[in-house]
C-alpha positions in Angstrom: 130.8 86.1 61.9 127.0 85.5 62.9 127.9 83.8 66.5 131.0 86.3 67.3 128.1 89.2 66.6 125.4 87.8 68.3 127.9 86.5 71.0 128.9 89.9 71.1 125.4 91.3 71.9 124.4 89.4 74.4 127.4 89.4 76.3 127.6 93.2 76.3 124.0 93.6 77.1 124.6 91.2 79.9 127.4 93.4 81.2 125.0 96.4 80.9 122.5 95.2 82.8 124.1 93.6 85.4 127.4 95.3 86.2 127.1 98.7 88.5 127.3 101.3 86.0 130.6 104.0 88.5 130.5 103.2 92.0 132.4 106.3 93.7 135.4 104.3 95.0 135.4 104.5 98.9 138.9 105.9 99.3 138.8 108.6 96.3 138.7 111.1 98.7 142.3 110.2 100.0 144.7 113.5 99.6 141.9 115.4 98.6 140.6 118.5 100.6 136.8 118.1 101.2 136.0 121.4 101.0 137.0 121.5 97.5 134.6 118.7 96.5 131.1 118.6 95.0 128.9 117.9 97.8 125.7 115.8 96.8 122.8 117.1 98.1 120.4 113.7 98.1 123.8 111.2 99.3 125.0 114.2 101.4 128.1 112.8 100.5 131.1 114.5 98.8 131.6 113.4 95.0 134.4 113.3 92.1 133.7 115.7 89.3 131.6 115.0 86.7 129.4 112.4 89.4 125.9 113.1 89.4 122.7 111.7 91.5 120.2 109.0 89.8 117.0 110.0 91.2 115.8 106.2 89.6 118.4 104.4 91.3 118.9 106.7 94.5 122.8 107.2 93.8 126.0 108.7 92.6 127.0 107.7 89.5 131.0 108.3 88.4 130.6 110.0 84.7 126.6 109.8 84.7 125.1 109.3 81.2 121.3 108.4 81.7 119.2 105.8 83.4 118.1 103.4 80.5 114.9 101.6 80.9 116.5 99.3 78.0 118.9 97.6 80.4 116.5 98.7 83.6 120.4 100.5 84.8 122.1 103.5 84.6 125.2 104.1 81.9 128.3 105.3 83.8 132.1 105.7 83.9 132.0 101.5 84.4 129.3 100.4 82.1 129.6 102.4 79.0 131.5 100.7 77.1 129.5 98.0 77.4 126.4 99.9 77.1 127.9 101.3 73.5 129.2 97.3 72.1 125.6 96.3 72.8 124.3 99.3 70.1 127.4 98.7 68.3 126.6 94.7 68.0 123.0 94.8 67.5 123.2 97.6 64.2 125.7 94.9 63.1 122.9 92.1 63.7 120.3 94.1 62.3 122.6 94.3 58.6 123.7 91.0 58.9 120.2 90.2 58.6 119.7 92.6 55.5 122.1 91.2 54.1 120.9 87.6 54.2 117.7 88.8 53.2 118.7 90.5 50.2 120.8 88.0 48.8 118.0 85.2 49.4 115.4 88.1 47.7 117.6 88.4 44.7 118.1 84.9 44.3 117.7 83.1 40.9 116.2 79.8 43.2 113.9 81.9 45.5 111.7 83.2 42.6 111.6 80.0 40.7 107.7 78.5 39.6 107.8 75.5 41.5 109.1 77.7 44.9 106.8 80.1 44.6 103.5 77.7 44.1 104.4 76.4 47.5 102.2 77.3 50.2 106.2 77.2 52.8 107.2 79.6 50.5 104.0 81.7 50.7 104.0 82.0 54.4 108.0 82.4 54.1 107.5 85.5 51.9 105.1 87.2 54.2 106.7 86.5 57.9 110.0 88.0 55.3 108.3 90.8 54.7 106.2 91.4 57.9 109.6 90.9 60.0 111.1 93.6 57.4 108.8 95.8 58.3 109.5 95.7 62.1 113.1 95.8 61.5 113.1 98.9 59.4 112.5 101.5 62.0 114.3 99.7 65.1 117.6 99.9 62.0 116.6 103.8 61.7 116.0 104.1 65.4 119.3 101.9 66.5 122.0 103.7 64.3 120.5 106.9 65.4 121.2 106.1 68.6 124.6 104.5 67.9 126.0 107.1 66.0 124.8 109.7 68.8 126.5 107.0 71.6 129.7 107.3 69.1 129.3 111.0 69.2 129.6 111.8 73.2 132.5 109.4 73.1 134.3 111.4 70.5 133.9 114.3 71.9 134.3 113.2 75.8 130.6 113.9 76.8 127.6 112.4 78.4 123.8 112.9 77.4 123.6 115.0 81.1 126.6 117.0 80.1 125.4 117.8 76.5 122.5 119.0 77.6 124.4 121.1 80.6 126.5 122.3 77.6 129.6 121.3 79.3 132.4 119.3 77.2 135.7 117.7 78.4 138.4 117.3 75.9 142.2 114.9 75.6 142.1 114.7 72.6 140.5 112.2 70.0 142.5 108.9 71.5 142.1 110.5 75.0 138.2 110.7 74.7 138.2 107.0 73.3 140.2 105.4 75.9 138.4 107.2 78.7 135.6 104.7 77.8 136.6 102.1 75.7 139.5 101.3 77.4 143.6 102.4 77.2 144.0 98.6 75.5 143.1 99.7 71.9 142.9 96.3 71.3 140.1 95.2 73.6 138.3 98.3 72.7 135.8 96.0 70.9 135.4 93.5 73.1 132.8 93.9 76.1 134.4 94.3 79.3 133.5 96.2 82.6 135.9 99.3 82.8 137.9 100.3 86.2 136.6 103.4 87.5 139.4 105.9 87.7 138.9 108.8 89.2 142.2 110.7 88.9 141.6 109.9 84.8 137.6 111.7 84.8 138.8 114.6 87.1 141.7 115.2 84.4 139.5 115.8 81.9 139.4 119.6 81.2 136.6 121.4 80.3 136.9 122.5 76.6 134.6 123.9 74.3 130.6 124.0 75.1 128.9 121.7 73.3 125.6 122.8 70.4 124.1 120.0 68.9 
């Protein structure tokens, strides 16, 4: 379990980082009318719906979430699945490692008189509980942020779109596979996702979002 989740975090943080996050595809516009397009005013190029400009990266991102200074990148239609796994893996690396530290803390051996007398076990029990209280708020700080990650997936959103108040709606298994993936099986494993433009554009607006 410990090397498929830490496996599992550095591969999808790898992916983040290095993979481009919705390249418009170079043919998208084929049997499309032009003048029925978005038309970016930084590219001055025409773009799909729901593509918007990173002024950090100086481009058009398919499905733009945010520019993350965590993976130096932006999140797009490509790398968000990816982007999620690597919150996803690292909340489940962060318990993993509350776990092992409670179970050593309420062990019968740990507290013993000839352990504790130790000076190792001394300087065991502070870097414990030093390192404890680092991982504390990055635990608060990291579910927050994957549950809010899980969120704008649910509901077929972006962080740019929430705050737009625009949401786009398939349906619960719709809004999943439009990021994870339509292999429900592979929806846990990281993997760069093929930007489909016909599947964004299909996406119709629902409800306005209030959060």
């Amino acid at each position: 379990y410990q090397r498929r989740v830490h496996g599992g975090t550095l591969w999808a943080y790898l992916l983040a980082v290095f993979s481009d996050p919705g390249p418009v595809p170079p043919n998208w516009l084929n049997g499309r009318d032009p003048e029925n397009q978005n038309l970016c005013g930084k590219c001055n190029e025409y773009k799909p719906t729901r593509t918007h400009h990173c002024s950090y990266c100086k481009r058009c991102v398919v499905r733009y979430d945010h520019h993350c200074d965590w993976i130096d990148n932006c999140v797009g239609q490509a790398n968000n699945k990816c982007f999620f796994l690597f919150l996803f893996y690292i909340n489940c690396c962060i318990f993993h490692y509350i776990y092992m530290t409670g179970n050593m803390l309420i062990s019968a051996d740990y507290f013993k008189p000839e352990q504790t007398a130790t000076v190792s076990w001394m300087i065991h029990a502070i870097a414990t509980g030093v390192f404890s209280l680092m991982v504390t708020p990055l635990c608060l700080f990291g579910v927050g942020f994957a549950l809010w990650a899980s969120y704008l997936i649910v509901v077929n959103s972006t962080s740019l779109e929430n705050g737009l108040n625009e949401s786009y709606d398939n349906g619960f298994i719709g809004n999943c596979r439009q990021v994870l993936g339509s292999n429900i099986l592979m929806w846990f494993v990281p993997t760069i996702e093929e930007i489909d433009v016909d599947l964004v554009e299909a996406s119709t607006p629902s409800k306005t979002v209030s959060v």
